[in-house]
N, C-alpha and C positions, 0 to 999 in steps of 0.2 A: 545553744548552738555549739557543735561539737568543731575545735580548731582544726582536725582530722578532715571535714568535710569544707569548713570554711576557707583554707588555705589553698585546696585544690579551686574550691573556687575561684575565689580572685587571682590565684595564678592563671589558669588559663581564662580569663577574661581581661586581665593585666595583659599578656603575650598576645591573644590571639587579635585584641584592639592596636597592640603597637603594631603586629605586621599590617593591618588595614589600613592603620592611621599613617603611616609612613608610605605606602603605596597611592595614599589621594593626597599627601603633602606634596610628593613627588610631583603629581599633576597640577596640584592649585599652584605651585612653586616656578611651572613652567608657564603656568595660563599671566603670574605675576612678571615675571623674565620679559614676557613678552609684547604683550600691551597692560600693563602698568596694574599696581596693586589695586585700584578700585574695583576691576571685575573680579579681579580674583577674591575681593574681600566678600563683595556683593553676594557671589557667586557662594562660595563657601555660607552664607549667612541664612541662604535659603535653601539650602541646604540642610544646615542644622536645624532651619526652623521646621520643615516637613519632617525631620526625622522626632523633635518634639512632639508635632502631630501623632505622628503616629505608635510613640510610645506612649500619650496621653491615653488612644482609644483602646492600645491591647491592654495596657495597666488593669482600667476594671474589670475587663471581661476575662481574663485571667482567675480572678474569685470564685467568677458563676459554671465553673468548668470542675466538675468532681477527680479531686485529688488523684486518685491511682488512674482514670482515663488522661490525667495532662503530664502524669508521671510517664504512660503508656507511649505517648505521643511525642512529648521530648526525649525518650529515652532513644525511639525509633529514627529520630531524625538528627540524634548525635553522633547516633553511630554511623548513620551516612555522612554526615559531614565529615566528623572526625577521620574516619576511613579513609574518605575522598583527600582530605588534608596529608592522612600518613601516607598514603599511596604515593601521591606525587611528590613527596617531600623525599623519600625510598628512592625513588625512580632516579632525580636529579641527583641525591648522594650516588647512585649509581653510576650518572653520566650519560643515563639516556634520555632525559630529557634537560633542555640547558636551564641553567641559574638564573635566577628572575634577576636583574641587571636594574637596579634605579636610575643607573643613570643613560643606561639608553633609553629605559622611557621616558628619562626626561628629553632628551636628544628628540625621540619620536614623537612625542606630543608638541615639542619647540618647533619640529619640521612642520610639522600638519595645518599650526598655526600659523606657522610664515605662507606655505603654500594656499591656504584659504584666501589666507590677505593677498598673496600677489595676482590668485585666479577671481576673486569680486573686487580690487582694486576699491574699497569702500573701509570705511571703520566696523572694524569684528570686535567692537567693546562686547556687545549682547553676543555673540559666540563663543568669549571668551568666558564672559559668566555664564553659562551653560554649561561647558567645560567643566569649569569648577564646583559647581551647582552637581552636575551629575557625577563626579568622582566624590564628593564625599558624600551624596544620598547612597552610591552603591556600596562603595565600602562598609559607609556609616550602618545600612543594613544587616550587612553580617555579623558585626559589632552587637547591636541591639539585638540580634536571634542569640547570639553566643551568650549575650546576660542573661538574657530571660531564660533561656535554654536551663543553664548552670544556677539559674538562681531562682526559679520557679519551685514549689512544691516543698523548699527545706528554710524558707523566709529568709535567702541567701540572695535577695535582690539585692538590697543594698550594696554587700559588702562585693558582690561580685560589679555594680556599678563603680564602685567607688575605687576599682581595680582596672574598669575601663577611662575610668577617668584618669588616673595616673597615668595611666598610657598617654592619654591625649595629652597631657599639661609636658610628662615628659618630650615627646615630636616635638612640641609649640616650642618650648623653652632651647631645648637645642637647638634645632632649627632656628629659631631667631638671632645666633651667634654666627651659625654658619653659611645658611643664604644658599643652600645648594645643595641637592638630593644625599639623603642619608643615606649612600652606599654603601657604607663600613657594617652598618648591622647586619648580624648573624639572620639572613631573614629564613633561610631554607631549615635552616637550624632551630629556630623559633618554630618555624609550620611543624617542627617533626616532632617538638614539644607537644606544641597544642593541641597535633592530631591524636598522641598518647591521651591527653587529658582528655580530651572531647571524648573519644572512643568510649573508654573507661567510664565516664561519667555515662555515656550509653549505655554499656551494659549493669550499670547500678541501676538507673530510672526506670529501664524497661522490667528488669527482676521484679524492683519494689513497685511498679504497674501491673505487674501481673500477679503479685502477691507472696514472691519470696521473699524469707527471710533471711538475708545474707549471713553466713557466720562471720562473727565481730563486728558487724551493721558496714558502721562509715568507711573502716579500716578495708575491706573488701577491698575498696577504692586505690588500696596501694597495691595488689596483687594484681584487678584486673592492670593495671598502669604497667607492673613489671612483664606479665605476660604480652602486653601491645609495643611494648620497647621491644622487648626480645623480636616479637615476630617482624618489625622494626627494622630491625640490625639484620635480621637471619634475610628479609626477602632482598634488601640492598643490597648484601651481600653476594648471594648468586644471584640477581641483575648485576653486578658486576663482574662478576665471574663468566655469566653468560656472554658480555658485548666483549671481554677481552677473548672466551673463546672462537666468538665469530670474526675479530679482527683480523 
């Protein structure tokens, strides 16, 4: 296992987990604020546990799927994602689109749940875990495509798991000091990382699916990366040029 390959891995499965895992701590965090840690525990539990399920069932069938077609396949849908990621992450460094705010989603999730409770005037305990329950199956899903994604096909599951997991243990551990949405993280900053890596990682899978041979194999993987920064920097750039000229 080449550290050239490995590193990109578990970085962008380290970052693209902590923006996820920080966006549904947010919400378990307000579903706990508000009617009390059990559903948000409960919630969160079942949670984790469908998302086990379902990394039980793709695990083996992952095997039975020929190499350069899953290489073909994830290559094709990292670069959509990744793209989607850098896009929007471009946009907002730009100012055209606003900065994802944890703490007004926590404000808005705290509202929705007060206004539930005062419009069925009854106990929203099973509301609230649901709440919870489905902020971390959605998140927790992107998380799981991002490893498998990045870790499939070069036997980089592991180490790109073990990259999501630090993500998680990191959220839990702060978060347990501070009690209160993790505002302070670079999150847009973070997307515009991972959207480089994802990207990049797209256009390696999809080559080696179709049967290129990259010059310098792994190392490719830092050129396509510098090319997706650049174009990065340069589309941000005039979308910001653009909104101050219509201003």
């Amino acid at each position: 296992m080449a550290w050239s390959t490995a590193a990109p891995a578990v970085s962008a499965a380290f970052l693209a987990a902590l923006v996820e895992i920080v966006e549904a701590f947010t919400i378990v965090l307000a579903v706990a604020t508000l009617r009390g840690w059990r559903p948000a525990v409960l919630g969160t539990i079942g949670g984790l546990a469908v998302l086990a399920c379902i990394v039980l069932i793709l695990g083996p069938l992952l095997g039975h799927i020929p190499l350069a077609t899953l290489q073909l396949a994830i290559g094709i849908l990292l670069l959509l994602f990744g793209m989607g990621w850098l896009r929007k992450a471009s946009l907002r460094a730009a100012g055209i689109i606003s900065l994802h705010d944890e703490d007004a989603i926590f404000a808005a999730e705290a509202a929705e749940l007060s206004e539930q409770a005062r419009r069925q005037q009854r106990n929203l305990q099973w509301v609230a875990g649901i709440t919870a329950l489905k902020a971390v199956l959605l998140e927790g899903l992107e998380v799981v495509f991002i490893v498998i994604a990045v870790g499939a096909g070069r036997g980089l599951l592991l180490p790109a798991s073990l990259g999501a997991l630090a993500a998680c243990a990191a959220v839990l551990v702060v978060g347990a000091f501070v009690h209160r949405p993790l505002s302070r993280v670079p999150e847009n900053t973070l997307k515009f990382g991972v959207g480089i890596m994802l990207s990049a990682f797209g256009v390696f899978w999809t080559g080696e699916g179709l049967g290129i041979a990259w010059p310098g194999q792994d190392w490719a993987l830092l050129l396509f990366a510098s090319l997706f920064l650049g174009a990065g920097v340069i589309g941000s750039t005039l979308a910001r040029k653009l909104v101050v000229g219509f201003a």
